[in-house]
VEXNU-691145 format. One record per residue (C-alpha): x, z, y; residue in one letter. Coordinates in steps of 0.05 Angstrom, whole numbers, padded with zeros to 5 digits, always signed. Each point is the difference from the previous one (the first is absolute). Example, Ala and Ser with C-alpha at 12.3 -4.5 7.8 and 13.67 -1.06 7.14 Angstrom:
// residues 2
+00246+00156-00090A
+00027-00013+00069S
END
This chain:
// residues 432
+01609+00588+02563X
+00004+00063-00024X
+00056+00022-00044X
-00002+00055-00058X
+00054+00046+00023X
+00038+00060-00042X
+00005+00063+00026X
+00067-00013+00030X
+00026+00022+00073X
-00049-00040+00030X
-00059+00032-00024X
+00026+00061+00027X
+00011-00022+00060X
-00081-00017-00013X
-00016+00069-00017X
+00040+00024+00061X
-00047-00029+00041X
-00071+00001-00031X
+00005+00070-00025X
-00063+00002+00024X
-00028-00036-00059X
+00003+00070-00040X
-00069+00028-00016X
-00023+00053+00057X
-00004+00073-00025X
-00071+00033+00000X
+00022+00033+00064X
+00014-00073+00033X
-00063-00018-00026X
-00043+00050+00032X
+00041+00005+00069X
-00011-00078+00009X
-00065-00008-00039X
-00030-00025+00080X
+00058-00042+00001X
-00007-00055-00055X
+00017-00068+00024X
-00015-00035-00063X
-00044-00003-00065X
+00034-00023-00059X
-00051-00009-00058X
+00002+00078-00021X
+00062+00019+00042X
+00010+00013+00075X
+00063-00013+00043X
+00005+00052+00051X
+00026-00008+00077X
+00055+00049-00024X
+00024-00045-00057X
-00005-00060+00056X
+00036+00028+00055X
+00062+00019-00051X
+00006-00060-00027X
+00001-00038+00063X
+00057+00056+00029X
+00032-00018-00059X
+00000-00085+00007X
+00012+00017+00084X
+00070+00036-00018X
+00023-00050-00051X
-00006-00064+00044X
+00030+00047+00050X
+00056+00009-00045X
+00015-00074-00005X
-00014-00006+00062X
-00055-00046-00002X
-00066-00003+00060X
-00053+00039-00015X
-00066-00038+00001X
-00064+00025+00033X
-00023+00067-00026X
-00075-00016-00016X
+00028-00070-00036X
+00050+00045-00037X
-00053+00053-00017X
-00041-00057-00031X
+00057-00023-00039X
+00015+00062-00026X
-00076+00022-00017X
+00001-00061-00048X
+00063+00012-00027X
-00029+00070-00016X
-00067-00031-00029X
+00040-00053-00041X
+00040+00055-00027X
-00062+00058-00014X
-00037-00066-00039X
+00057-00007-00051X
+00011+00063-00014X
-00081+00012-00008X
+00006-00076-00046X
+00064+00044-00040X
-00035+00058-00008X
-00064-00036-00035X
+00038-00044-00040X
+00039+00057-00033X
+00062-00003+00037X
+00031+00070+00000X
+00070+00027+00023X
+00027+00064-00030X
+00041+00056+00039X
+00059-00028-00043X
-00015-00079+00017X
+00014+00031+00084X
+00049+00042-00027X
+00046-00062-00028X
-00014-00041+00057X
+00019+00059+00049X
+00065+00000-00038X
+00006-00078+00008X
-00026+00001+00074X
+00054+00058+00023X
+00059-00039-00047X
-00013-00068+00029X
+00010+00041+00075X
+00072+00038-00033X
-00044+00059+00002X
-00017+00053-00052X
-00081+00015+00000X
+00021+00074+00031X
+00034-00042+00056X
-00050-00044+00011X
-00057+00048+00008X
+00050+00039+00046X
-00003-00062+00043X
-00070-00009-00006X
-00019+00063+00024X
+00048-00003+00060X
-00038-00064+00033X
-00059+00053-00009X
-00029-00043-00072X
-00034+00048-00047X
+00031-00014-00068X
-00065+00019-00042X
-00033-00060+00043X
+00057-00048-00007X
-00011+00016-00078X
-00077-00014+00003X
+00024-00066+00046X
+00052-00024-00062X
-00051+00015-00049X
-00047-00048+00044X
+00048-00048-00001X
+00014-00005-00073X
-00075-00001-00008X
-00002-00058+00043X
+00063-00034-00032X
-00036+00001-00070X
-00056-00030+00020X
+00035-00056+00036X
+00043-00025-00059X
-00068+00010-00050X
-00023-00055+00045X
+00065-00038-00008X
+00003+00017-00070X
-00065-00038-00016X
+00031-00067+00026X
+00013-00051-00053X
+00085-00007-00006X
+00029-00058+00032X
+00005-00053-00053X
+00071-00032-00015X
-00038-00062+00024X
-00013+00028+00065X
+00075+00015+00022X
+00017-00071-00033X
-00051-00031+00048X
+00027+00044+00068X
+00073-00021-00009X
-00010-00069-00022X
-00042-00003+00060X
+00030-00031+00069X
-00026+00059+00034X
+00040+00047-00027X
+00046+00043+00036X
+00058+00047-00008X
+00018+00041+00064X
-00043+00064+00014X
-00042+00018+00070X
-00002+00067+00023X
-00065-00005+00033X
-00064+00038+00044X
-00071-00018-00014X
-00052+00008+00045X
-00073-00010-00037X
-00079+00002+00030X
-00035-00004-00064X
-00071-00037-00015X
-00045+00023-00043X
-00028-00034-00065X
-00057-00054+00017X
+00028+00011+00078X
-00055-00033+00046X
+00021-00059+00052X
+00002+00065+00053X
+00035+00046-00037X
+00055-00053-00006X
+00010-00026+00067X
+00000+00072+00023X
+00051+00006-00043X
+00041-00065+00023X
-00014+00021+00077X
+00032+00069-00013X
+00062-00014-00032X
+00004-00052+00057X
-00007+00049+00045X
+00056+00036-00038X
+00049-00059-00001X
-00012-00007+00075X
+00029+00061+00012X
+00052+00002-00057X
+00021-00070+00060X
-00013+00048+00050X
+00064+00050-00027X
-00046+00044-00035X
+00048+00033-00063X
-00026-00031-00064X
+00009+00064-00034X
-00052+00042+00055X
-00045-00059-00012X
+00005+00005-00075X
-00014+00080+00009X
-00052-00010+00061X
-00036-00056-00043X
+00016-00026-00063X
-00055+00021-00059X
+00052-00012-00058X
+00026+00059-00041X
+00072+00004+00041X
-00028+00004+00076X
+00023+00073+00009X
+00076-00026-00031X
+00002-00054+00066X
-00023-00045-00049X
+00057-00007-00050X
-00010-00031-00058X
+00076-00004-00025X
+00052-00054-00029X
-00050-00054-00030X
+00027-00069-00031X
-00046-00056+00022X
-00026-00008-00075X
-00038+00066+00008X
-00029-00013+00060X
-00064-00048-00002X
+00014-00073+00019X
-00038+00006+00067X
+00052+00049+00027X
+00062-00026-00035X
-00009-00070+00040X
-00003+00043+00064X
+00051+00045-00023X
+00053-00037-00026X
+00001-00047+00079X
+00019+00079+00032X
+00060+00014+00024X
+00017+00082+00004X
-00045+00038+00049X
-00050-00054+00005X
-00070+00006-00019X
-00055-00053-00032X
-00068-00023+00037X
-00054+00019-00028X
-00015-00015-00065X
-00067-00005-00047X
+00001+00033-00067X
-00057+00009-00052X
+00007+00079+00013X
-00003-00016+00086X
+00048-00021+00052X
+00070+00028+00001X
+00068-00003+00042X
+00061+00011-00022X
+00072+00008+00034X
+00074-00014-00040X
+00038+00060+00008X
+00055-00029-00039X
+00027-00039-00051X
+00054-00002-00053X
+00018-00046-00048X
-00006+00011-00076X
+00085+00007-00026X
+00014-00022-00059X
-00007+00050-00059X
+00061+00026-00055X
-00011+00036-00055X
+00063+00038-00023X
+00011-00007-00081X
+00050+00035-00046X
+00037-00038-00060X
+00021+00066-00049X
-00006+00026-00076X
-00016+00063-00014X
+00004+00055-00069X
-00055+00039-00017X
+00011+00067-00046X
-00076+00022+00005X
-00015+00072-00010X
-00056+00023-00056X
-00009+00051-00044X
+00054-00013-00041X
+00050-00026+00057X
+00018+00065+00052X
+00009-00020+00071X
+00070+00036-00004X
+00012-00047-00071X
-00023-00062+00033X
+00052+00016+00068X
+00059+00012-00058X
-00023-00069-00021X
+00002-00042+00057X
+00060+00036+00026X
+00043-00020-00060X
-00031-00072-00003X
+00022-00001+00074X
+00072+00021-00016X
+00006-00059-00058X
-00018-00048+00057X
+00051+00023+00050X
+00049-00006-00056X
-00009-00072-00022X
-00063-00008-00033X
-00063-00058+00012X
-00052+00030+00040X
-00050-00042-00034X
+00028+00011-00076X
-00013+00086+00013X
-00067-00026+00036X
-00022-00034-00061X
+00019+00049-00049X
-00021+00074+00035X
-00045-00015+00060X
-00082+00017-00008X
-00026-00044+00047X
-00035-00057-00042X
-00009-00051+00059X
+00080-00001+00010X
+00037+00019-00061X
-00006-00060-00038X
+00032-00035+00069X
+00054+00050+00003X
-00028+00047+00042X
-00016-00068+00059X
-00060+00017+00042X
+00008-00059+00037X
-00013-00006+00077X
-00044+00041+00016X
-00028+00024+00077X
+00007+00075+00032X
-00018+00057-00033X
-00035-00048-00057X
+00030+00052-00051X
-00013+00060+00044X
+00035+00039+00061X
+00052+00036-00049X
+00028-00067-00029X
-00001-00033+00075X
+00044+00048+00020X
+00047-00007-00051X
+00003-00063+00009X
+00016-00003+00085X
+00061+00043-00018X
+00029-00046-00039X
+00049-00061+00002X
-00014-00056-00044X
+00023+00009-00072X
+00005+00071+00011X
-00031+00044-00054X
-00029+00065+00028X
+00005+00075-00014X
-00061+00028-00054X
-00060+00012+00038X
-00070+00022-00022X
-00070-00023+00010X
-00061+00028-00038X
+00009-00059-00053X
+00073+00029-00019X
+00070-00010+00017X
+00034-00060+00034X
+00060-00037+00014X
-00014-00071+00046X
+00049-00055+00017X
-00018-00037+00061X
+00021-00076-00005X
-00022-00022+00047X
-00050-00002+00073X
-00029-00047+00037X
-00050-00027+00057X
-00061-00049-00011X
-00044-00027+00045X
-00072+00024-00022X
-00028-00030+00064X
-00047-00043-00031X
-00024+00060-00047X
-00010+00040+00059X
-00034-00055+00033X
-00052+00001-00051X
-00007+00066+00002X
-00007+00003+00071X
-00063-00056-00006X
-00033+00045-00047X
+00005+00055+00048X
-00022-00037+00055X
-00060-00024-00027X
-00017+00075-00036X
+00008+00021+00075X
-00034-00051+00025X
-00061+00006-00045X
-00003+00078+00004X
-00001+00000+00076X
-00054-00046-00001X
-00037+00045-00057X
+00016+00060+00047X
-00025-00028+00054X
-00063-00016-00029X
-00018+00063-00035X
+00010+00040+00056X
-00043-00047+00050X
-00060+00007-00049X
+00005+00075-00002X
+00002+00011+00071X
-00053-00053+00004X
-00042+00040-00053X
+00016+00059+00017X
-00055+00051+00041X
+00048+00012+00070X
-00031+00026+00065X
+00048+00006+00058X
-00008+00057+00052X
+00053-00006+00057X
-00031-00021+00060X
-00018-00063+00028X
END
């Protein structure tokens, strides 16, 4: 189940953690060159990089105060994590995936704003919890890398088909509400032998046992689970049933809040997964304006200063008695509305940009506003009117779309990173 995520405050949070996916300096490399606990095709992860990564996953689940699970299953967790993450980037980098100084530079600016911080603030905090802010670039970088070559994958998906949404809410199946739910996943490989399979079904028996037992189901995810959010406690997110597949949304959708499925079989391996919580889906209003507008456009022959002269006097003939729509008809420069009078019909937020919009909340109905310019020209609206519709059942449909895009991708994600760990030339090193 994984999810394509933005680089929003939760992928800093990320970065806060793993800094130790930044590439080791030459130095690193040659203090720790006895100390390699991993071959990764042509790259190396180094018991340095290891060790801060796990300090790093160790203080966050101590910071939401969650149970730490046993340090050599953590260590393994980690180490793959670190793998997983070193293959992409290596898959990026071949494919021709490349981020510029400027690409980290943006998302720097969109990381710190997201936190209320400027970049200068951020790094200020950085370096205070001891984080070196040329490796937390190198990490971003990494992670854009990474990002890219995620949503190629989704890109190459065929679009959901008009027919496909059509057949997921005329089915009986369909649902509405949203889960917030955890995932715990043992994985089999393609063409898995009888053995490799009931190994599989035995462990994550073994795991629900002690999930009975009181174990936390977010220290099992971390101490256990092989799918791409172990190290988050498992958490997948708010999922609607519909992009979920049907093997889980039978199980899910009998949970109450807190409660947790069997085991269950998947194509991809066997999987548990634990309601967090749920919400219903409200219903969904779209705000809409009713208003008319004049247009004195600016052009070569038309100053901005002659065109505010205009609209100021046309504005002055309407406050003194005269039609709106007759002045419309004769002087305004919009061609979609003069012919109407200057009527733009209903018409939803910010349809006619963010300077008309706010003219607009300002004013009572009937009520002609002051001049005001946009890069087409000068203005004058009259707002006649404003209402509420229910767009519910758009937004339904545009929720089943989404669901099934999500659905699809994290199946397509899923997949593509199995058969390049699977492929993939990895020789662990930590002890036995």
């Amino acid at each position: 189940m994984t999810a394509l995520r933005p680089l929003t405050v939760p992928l800093l949070a990320t970065l806060l953690t793993l800094g130790a996916f930044a590439a080791p300096s030459a130095a690193q490399q040659f203090e720790e060159i006895d100390n390699i606990v991993a071959l990764v095709e042509e790259d190396v992860v180094l018991r340095s990089e290891l060790d801060n990564a796990i300090f790093g996953i160790v203080e966050r689940i101590r910071q939401q105060g969650g149970n730490l699970p046993p340090q050599d299953l953590l260590e393994k967790q980690v180490l793959e994590r670190l793998i997983i993450r070193k293959l992409q980037v290596q898959r990026a980098f071949r494919t021709g995936i490349r981020v510029s100084d400027t690409d980290i530079d943006q998302a720097l600016v969109a990381l710190a704003g997201q936190n209320g911080l400027t970049v200068m603030q951020m790094r200020q905090v950085l370096e205070s919890e001891g984080e070196d802010f040329s490796e937390f670039r190198l990490n971003l970088g990494e992670e854009i890398m990474t990002e890219r070559l995620r949503q190629r994958v989704v890109n190459s998906m065929d679009p959901i088909s008009d027919t496909e949404v059509d057949i997921l809410l005329a089915s009986e199946a369909y649902a509405g509400g949203e889960y917030h739910i955890s995932h715990i996943m043992l994985t089999l490989p393609d063409g898995a032998t009888p053995r490799q399979i009931q190994e599989a079904e035995e462990q994550i028996g073994e795991i629900y046992q002690q999930l009975e037992g009181g174990l936390d189901f977010a220290s099992a995810a971390i101490s256990f689970s092989e799918s791409q959010e172990a190290l988050d406690g498992g958490e997948v997110g708010w999922r609607d049933l519909n992009s979920v597949p049907r093997e889980f949304a039978d199980a899910i959708s009998a949970l109450r809040a807190g409660q947790y499925t069997v085991p269950i079989r998947s194509p991809a391996g066997f999987h548990i997964i634990k309601v967090n919580d749920y919400r219903e889906q409200a219903t969904v209003l779209a705000r809409e304006h009713h208003a008319r507008h004049i247009l004195i456009a600016t052009n070569e022959l038309v100053t901005p200063r002659d065109a505010m002269d205009r609209i100021r006097e046309l504005r002055e003939r309407i406050v003194d008695g005269e039609e709106f729509s007759d002045l419309a008809r004769e002087f305004s420069d919009d061609p979609s509305s003069a012919n109407l009078g200057g009527d733009m019909g209903w018409f939803g937020e910010n349809a006619y940009g963010e300077r008309i919009e706010q003219m607009l909340a300002g004013l009572a109905d009937n009520e002609v506003s002051e001049p005001f310019q946009t890069q087409a020209g000068w203005h004058i609206v009259q707002k006649l009117g404003f209402r509420e519709i229910d767009i519910s059942e758009e937004a339904q449909r545009a929720r089943a779309r989404e669901s099934l895009r999500q659905s699809k991708a994290d199946r397509e994600i899923e997949q593509f990173l199995r058969q390049m760990r699977e492929e993939a030339f990895v020789e662990i090193r930590l002890p036995s």
